[in-house]
MMTF fields as JSON, N, C-alpha, C and O atoms, coordinates in Angstrom:
{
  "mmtfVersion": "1.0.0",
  "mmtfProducer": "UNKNOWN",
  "numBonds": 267,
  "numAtoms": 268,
  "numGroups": 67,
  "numChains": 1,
  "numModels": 1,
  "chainsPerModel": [1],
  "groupsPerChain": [67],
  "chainIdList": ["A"],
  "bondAtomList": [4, 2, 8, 6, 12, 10, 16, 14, 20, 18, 24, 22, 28, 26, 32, 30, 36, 34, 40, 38, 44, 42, 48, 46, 52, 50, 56, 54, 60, 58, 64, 62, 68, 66, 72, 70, 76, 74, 80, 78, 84, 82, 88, 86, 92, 90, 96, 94, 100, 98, 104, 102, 108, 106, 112, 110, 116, 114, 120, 118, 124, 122, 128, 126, 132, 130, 136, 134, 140, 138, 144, 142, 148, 146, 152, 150, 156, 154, 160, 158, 164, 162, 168, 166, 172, 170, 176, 174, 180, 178, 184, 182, 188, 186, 192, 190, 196, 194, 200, 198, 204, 202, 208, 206, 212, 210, 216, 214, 220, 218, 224, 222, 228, 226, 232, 230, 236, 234, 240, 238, 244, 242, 248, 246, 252, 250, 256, 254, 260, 258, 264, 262],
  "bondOrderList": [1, 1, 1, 1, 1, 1, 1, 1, 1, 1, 1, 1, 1, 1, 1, 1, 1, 1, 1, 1, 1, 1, 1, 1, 1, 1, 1, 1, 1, 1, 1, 1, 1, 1, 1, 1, 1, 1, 1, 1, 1, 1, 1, 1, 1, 1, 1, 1, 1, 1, 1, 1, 1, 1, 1, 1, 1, 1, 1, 1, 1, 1, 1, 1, 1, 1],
  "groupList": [{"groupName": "UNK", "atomNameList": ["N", "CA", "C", "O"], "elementList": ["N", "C", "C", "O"], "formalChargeList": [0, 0, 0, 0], "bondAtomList": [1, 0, 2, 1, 3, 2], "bondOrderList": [1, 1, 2], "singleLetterCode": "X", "chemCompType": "L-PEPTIDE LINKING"}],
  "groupTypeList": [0, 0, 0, 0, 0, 0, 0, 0, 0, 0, 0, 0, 0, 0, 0, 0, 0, 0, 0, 0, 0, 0, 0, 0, 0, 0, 0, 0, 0, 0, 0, 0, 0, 0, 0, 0, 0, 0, 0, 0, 0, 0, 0, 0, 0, 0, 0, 0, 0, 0, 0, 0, 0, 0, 0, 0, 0, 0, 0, 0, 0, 0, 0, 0, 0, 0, 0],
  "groupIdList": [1, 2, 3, 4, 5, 6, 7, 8, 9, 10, 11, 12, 13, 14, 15, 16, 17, 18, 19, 20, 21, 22, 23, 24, 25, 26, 27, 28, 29, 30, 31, 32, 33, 34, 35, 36, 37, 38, 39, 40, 41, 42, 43, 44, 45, 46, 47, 48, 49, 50, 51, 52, 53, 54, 55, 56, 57, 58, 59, 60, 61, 62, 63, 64, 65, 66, 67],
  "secStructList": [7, 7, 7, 7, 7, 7, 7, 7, 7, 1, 1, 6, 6, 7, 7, 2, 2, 2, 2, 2, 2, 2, 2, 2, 2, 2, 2, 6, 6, 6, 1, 7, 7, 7, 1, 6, 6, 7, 7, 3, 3, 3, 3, 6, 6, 1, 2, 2, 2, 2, 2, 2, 2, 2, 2, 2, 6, 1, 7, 1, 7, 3, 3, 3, 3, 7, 7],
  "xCoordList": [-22.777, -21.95, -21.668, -22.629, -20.214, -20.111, -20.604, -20.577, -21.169, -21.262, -20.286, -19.945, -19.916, -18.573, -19.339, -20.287, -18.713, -19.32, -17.714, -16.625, -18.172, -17.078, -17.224, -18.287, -16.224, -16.31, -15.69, -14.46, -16.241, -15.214, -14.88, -15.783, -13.622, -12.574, -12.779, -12.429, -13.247, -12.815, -11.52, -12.006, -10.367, -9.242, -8.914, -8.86, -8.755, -8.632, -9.616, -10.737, -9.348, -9.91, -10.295, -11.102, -9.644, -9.909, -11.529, -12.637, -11.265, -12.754, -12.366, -12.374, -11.665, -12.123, -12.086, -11.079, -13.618, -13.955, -13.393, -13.432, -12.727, -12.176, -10.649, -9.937, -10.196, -8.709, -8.232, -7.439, -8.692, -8.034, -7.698, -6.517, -8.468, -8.112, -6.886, -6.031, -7.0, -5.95, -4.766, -3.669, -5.003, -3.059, -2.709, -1.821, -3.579, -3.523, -2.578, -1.7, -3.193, -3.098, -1.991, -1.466, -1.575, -0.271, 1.218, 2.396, 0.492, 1.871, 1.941, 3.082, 0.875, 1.225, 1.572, 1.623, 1.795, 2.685, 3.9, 4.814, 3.945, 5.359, 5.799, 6.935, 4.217, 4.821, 4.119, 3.734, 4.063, 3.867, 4.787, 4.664, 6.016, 7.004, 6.483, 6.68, 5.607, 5.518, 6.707, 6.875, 7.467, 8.072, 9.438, 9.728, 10.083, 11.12, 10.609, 11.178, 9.13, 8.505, 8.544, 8.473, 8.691, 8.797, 9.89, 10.43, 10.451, 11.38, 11.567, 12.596, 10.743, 10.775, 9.606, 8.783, 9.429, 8.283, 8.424, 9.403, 7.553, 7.572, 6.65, 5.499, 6.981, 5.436, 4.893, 5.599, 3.28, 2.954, 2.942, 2.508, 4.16, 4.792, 6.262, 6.855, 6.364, 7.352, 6.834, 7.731, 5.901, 5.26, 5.533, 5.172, 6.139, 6.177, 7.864, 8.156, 8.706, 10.359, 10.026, 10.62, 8.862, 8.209, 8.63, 9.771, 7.718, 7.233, 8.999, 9.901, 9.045, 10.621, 11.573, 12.048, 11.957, 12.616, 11.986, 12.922, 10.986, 10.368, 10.546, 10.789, 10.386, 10.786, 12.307, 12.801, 13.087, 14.831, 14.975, 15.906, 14.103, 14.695, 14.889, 14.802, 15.137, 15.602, 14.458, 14.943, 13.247, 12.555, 11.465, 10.88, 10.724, 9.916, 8.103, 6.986, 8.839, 7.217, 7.205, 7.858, 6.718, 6.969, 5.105, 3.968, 5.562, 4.51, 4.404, 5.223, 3.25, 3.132, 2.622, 1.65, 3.125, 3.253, 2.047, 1.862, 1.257, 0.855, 1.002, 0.401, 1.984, 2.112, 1.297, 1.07],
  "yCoordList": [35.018, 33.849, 33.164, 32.988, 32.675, 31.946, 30.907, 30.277, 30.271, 28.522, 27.421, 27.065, 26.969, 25.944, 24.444, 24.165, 23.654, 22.024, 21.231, 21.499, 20.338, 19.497, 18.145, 17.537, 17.616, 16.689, 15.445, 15.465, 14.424, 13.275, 12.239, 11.771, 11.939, 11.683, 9.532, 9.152, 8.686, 7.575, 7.168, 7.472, 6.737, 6.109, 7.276, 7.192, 8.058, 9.741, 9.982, 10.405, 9.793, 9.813, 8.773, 8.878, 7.247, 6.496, 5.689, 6.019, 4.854, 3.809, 2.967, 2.259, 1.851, 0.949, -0.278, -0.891, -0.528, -1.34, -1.564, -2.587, -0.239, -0.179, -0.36, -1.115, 0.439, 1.027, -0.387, -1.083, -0.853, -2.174, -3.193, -3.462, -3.651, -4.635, -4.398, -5.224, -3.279, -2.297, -2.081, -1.886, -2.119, -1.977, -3.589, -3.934, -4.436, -5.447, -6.453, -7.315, -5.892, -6.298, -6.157, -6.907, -4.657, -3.705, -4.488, -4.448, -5.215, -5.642, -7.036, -7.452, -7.969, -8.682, -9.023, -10.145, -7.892, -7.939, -7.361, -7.408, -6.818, -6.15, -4.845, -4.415, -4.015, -2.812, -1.611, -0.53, -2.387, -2.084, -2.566, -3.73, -1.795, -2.361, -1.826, -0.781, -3.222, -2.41, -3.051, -2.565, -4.408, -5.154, -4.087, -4.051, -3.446, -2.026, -1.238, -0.691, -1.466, -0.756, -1.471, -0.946, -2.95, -3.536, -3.943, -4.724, -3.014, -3.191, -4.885, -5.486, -5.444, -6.499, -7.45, -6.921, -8.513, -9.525, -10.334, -11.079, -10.311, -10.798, -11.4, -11.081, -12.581, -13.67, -13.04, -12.701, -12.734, -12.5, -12.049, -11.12, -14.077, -13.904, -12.863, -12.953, -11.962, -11.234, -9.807, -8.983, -9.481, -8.187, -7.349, -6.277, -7.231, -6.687, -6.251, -5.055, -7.094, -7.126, -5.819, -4.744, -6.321, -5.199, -4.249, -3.856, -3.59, -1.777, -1.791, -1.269, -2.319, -1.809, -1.623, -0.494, -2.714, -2.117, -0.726, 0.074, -0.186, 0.99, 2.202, 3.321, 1.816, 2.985, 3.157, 4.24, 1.901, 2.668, 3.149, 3.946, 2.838, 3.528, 2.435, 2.662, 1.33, 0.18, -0.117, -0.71, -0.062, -0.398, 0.305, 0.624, 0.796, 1.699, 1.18, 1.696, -0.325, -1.061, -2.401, -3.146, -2.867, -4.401, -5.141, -4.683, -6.207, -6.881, -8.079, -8.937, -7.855, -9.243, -10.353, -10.05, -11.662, -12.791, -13.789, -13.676, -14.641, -15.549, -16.924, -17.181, -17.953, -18.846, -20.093, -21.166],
  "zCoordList": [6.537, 6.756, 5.425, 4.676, 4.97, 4.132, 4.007, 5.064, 3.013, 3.143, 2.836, 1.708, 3.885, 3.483, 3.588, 4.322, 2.729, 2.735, 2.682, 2.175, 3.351, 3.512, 2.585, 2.705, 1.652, 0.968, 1.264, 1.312, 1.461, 1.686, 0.489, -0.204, 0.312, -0.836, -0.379, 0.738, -1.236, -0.975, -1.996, -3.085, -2.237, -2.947, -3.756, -4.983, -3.301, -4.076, -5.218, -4.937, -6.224, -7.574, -8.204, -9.128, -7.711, -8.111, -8.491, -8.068, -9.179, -10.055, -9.615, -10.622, -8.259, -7.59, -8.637, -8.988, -9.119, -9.896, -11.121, -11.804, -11.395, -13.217, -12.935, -13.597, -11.841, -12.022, -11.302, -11.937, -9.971, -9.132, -10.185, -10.407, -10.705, -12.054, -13.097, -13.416, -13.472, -14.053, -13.425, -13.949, -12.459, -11.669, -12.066, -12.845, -11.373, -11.121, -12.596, -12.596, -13.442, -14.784, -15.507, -16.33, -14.931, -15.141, -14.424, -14.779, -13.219, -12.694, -13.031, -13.234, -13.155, -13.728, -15.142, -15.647, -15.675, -17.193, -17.001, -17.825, -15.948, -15.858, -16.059, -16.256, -15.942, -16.364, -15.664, -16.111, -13.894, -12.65, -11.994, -11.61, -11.662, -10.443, -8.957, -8.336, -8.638, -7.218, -5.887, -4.769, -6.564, -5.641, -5.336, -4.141, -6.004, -5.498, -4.169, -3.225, -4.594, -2.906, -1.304, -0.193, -1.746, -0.088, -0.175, -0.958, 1.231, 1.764, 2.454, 2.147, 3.189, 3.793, 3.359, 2.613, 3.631, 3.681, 4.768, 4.826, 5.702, 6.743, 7.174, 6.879, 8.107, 8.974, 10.0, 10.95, 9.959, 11.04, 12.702, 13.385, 13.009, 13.599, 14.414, 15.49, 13.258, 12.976, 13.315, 13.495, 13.404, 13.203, 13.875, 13.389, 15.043, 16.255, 15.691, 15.677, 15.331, 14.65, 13.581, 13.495, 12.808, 11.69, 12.137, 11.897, 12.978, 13.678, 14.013, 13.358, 14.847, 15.362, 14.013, 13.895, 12.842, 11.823, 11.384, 11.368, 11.076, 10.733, 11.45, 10.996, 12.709, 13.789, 13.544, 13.228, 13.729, 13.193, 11.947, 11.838, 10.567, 9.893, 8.795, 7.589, 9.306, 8.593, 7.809, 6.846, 7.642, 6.923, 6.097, 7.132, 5.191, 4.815, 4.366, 4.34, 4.034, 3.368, 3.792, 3.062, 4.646, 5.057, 4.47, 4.589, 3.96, 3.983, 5.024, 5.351, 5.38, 5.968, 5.078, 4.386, 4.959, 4.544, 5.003, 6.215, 4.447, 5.158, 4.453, 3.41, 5.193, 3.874, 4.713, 4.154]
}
């Protein structure tokens, strides 16, 4: 019988502790565009409007908002 082991992956490759700070750092200088990625920003209240824009198509990245 072969021996197979199964590995489990947390944040792919990522350092968490090193790299989160580091994005973080990256976009707030500007040289992380992550705002091109949400499509929408939306209230809570809205969430349900959310899934349905996504299911048509109309939407790809919604954030939810909490103000």
């Amino acid at each position: 019988m072969q021996e197979k082991r199964i590995t489990r992956s947390s944040y792919g490759g990522a350092r968490p502790q090193q790299d989160f700070p580091a994005m973080a750092r990256a976009y707030r200088e500007g040289r992380l565009d992550l705002d091109s990625l949400v499509t929408a920003r939306i209230r809570l209240e809205e969430i349900n409007a959310g899934f349905a824009a996504q299911k048509r198509g109309e939407a790809i990245r919604s954030v939810v908002v909490f103000d």
